[in-house]
Residue, then its C-alpha position, 0 to 999 in steps of 0.5 A: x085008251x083015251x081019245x087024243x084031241x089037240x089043246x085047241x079042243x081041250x081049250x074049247x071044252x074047258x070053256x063050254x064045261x064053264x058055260x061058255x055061250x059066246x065067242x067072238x074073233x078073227x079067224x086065223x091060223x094060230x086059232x084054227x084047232x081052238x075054232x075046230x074045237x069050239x065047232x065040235x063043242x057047238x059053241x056059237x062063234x062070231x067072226x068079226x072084220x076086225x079083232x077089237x071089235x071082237x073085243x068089244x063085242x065080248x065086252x058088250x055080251x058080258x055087261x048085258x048077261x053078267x056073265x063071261x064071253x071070249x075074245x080069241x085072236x091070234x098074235x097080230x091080233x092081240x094087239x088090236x084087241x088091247x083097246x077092247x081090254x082096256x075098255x073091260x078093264x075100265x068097267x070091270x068086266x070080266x072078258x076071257x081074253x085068249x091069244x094064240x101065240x107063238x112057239x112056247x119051245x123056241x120062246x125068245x128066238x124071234x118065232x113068226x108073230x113072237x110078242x109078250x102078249x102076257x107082259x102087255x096084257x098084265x096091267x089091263x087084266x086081273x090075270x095074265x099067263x100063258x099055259x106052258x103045259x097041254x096037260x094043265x089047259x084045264x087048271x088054267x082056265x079054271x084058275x082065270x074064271x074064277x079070278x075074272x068072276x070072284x071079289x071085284x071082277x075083271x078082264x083074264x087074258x090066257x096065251x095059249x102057244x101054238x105048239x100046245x095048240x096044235x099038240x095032241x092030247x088025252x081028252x082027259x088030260x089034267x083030270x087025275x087033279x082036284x077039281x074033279x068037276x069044272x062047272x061054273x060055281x057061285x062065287x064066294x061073297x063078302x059078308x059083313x063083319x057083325x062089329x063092323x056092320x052094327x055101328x055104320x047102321x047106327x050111322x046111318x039111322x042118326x043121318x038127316x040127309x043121307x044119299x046112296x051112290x051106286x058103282x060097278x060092284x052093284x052092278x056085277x053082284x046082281x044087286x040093282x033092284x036091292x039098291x032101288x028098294x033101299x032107295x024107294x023104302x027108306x026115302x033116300x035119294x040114289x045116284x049113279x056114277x058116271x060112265x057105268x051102266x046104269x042101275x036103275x031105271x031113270x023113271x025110277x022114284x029113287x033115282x035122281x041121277x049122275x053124280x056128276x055135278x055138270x052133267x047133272x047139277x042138282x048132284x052139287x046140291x046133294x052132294x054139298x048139304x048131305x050128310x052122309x054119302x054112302x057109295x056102294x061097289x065104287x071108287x073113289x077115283x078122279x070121277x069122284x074125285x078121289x073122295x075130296x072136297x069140293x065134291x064131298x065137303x067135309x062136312x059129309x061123312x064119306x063111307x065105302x061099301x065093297x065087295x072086295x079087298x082090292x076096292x076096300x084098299x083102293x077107297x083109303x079116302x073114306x072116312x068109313x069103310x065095310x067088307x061086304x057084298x052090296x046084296x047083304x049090306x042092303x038086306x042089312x039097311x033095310x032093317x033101319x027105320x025109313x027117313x023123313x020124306x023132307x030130304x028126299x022130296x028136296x031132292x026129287x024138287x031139284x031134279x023137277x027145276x032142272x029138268x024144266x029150265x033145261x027143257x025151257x032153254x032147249x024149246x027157246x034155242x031150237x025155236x029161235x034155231x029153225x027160224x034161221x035154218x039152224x042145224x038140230x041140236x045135240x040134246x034136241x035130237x038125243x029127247x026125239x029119239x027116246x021119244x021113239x023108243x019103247x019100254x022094251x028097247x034098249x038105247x046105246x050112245x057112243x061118242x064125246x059130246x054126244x054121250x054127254x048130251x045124251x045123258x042128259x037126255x035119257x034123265x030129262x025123258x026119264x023124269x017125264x016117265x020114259x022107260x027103257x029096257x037098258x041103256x049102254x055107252x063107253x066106260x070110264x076111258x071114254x072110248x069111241x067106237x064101243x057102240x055098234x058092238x054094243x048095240x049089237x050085243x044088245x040086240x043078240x040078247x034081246x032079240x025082240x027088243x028094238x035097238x038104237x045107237x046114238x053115235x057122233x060121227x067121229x065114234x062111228x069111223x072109230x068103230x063102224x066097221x063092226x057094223x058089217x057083223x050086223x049085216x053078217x049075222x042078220x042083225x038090225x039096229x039102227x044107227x042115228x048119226x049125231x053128224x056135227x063134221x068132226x070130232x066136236x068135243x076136241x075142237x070145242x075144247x081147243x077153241x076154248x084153249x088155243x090163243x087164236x080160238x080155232x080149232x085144227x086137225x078135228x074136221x071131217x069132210x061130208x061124209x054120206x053115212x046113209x049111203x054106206x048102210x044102203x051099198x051094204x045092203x041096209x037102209x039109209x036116210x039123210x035128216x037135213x031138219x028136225x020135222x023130217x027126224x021122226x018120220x025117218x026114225x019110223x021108217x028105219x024101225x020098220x025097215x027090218x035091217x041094219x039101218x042108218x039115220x044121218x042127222x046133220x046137228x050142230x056143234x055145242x059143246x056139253x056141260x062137262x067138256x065145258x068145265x073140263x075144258x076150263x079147269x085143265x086150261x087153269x090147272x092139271x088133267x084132274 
């Protein structure tokens, strides 16, 4: 006869048979057999002071490895992971999201803690269901893998109730069905279409100034070092969407930076005299905005490479699409014969000037700033801080103008030489508070690499509570705090909308970062001027424990949020 195990186990070693190495959560109640499961199982389990910083943290392990974590939390706690899910689901990051959820035998009676997790977790997801039956705990997490990990991937979200939670069952329930074996497989790839794939390579040839647009499909096919061949190979110039992870490295030849004509305006130039844009595993959506011009005038000839039906669908705008994965339709490019350097050099020109006037104007604003005891300025301290990283530290930012200042920092290092093992920050809905987790997840990973976030002030009280895991786990990163008094990127827009010219509701009060690393038994210093930054980033380096930097900077509104600012004063949202 059979061991009997409860469905919390059967979750558990359904789970590690995926390979599972990485679960974060809140403990709590309705998840104790799951816990007790994962506990017999030897899967490592982090407990976290709140669960979207569990979420986060998943979402944060999944980027880096590529591969899925958990996110467990009980009912109540599903609803604070929700902004985790819609933070993977913005980067297509395939979480295993799992709640421990009410009573299925009195579903709709108003059982303790009864919510509709799966209804809310539906649009945030690729998949939403709740395991009606202990026996099939397995199918359904076979079933929702491969549906996070297959075509374009994404967020899964199981509702496990907690009377199948807690019932006993065979060990090997559900096994007497195909598949007899669970294991993690490679997933299915889209290969090209020969009739489809010949006459866009032949496009491609004739081009005269052809430039490459990586997006997240890249990313989760593995196909990165593909696209920075491509690039190098045949001299064509590569850009990144905003928001994602990057995908080469900015010192890379090839690489020119964001697609985004504000933060980075030699992509206007790109984008207006190029003749074919090729955007692969992307989206052509506001970003982008949605594959119109002024961005891709019609001059361009607009296609879109995916791997995936769901993409290719979502890309109706292209003038030309291809069914394939980014891998395959590379190995296919390479086969053209490399372009003249002409255009390529152009563009690598027009990366030159700009990062020069931008290095110019910054010298002469902070020269003339310290002589009237200015505060340090946003993309002054963004270029001291990569000054202090190595090629193998990994660098996070999280916040609003202070991503944006940031981004631009790491392309104007890049371009001097400066390499980085990774860099991480909010997704496409900009969410505050993801950095400490990420910085986190990078840290765990990467263990020997220094880790350090950059964070406005207002990202950190949106998600600094995750920093007590830092402490928890032994696990020192350090934080600088872009420390302008507010939330900077609102007050900078509404004093650009509002009739009086002030700004309200944005302000905080002095708040002494440092001290709070310090009380939780870290190390912590305060940065008044510029000259005493790199002796304090030095120091926190060496200091071996979670540590924090408070930089008191100046309020100056980006590039980006400017024009945003501008057009939703004179038009819609987009």
């Amino acid at each position: 006869m059979d061991k009997r195990v409860r469905g919390g186990n059967l979750l558990a070693r359904a789970l590690r048979e995926k390979g599972v190495e990485h679960v974060f959560t809140l403990a709590g109640g309705f998840c104790n057999p799951a816990l007790e499961g994962f506990m017999e199982c030897q899967i490592p389990v982090i407990n976290c002071p709140h669960e979207q910083v569990a979420g986060h943290l998943a979402d944060g392990h999944t980027r880096i490895t590529r591969k899925p974590s958990v996110c467990l939390v009980g009912p109540e706690g599903f609803a604070n992971a929700i902004p985790a899910m819609m933070e993977a689901w913005g980067e297509r990051s395939p979480v295993i999201f799992i709640t421990g959820s009410s009573s299925l035998k009195r579903t709709g009676s108003g059982g303790f803690k009864e919510i509709d997790d799966v209804a809310i977790a539906a649009p945030l997801t690729k998949y939403s269901a709740s395991i009606t039956d202990g026996e099939r705990i397995g199918e359904f997490v076979d079933r929702a893998w491969k549906i996070a990990t297959s075509g374009y991937p994404g967020p899964v979200h199981l509702s496990l109730p907690v009377d199948i939670m807690f019932s006993s069952f065979e060990e090997n329930a559900g096994r007497e069905e195909r598949p007899f074996k669970r294991q993690d497989r490679p997933t299915s790839l889209a290969w090209p279409a020969p009739r489809a794939l010949k006459p866009l390579l032949s496009m491609i040839a004739n081009a005269s100034r052809p430039i490459l647009i990586g997006g997240h499909g890249v990313w989760w096919s593995g196909s990165e070092q593909k696209l920075e061949t491509v690039g190098r190979t045949l001299n064509i110039p590569v850009f990144n969407v905003p928001y994602h992870q990057k995908l080469m490295g900015e010192e890379c030849e090839a690489y020119m930076g964001l697609a985004d004509i504000h933060q980075y305006p030699p992509s206007h130039f790109a984008l207006q005299e190029c003749d074919l844009a090729i955007m692969v595993g992307g989206r052509l959506d506001n970003q982008m905005n949605f594959g119109n011009p002024p961005l891709f005038p019609q001059s361009c000839q607009l296609v879109c490479v995916n791997g995936s039906h769901e993409e290719i669908e979502f890309n109706r705008a292209a003038d030309h699409v291809l069914l394939s994965d980014p891998g395959a339709f590379f190995d296919a490019v390479m086969e053209i014969k490399p372009f003249d350097r002409k255009w390529f050099d152009l563009n690598r020109l027009k990366r030159a000037e700009w990062v020069d006037k931008t290095v110019s104007d910054l010298t002469a604003e902070t020269t003339a700033g310290e002589k009237t005891g200015e505060k340090i300025h946003p993309l002054q301290l963004a270029l001291d801080v990569n000054a202090a990283l190595e090629e193998t530290d990994w660098l996070i930012f999280d916040g609003g103008n202070t991503h944006f200042w940031s981004e631009i920092a790491v392309n104007v290092a890049g371009w001097r030489g400066q390499k980085l093992a990774g860099t991480m920050h909010p997704g496409s809905f900009s969410m505050l508070g993801v950095g400490v987790s990420f910085a986190l997840s990078a840290k765990n990973i990467h263990p020997e690499s220094t880790v350090v976030l950059i964070s406005g002030d207002g990202a950190f009280l949106s998600g600094g509570l995750s920093i007590e895991t830092a402490f928890q786990e032994n696990t020192p990163i350090v934080v600088v705090i872009d420390n302008n008094g507010g939330l900077d990127c609102i007050s900078q827009q509404q004093e650009r909308l509002f009739k009086n010219g002030k700004h309200f509701a944005t302000d905080f009060r002095d708040i002494p970062f440092h001290t709070m690393f310090e009380g939780l038994g870290g190390h912590g210093e305060l940065v008044e001027t510029r000259e005493q930054l790199a002796p304090a980033l030095k120091r926190a380096l060496a200091s071996g424990k979670p540590a924090c930097v408070n930089v008191m900077a100046k309020g100056v509104i980006s590039p980006i949020v400017l024009a945003t600012t501008n057009k939703r004063d004179k038009a819609s949202i987009e």
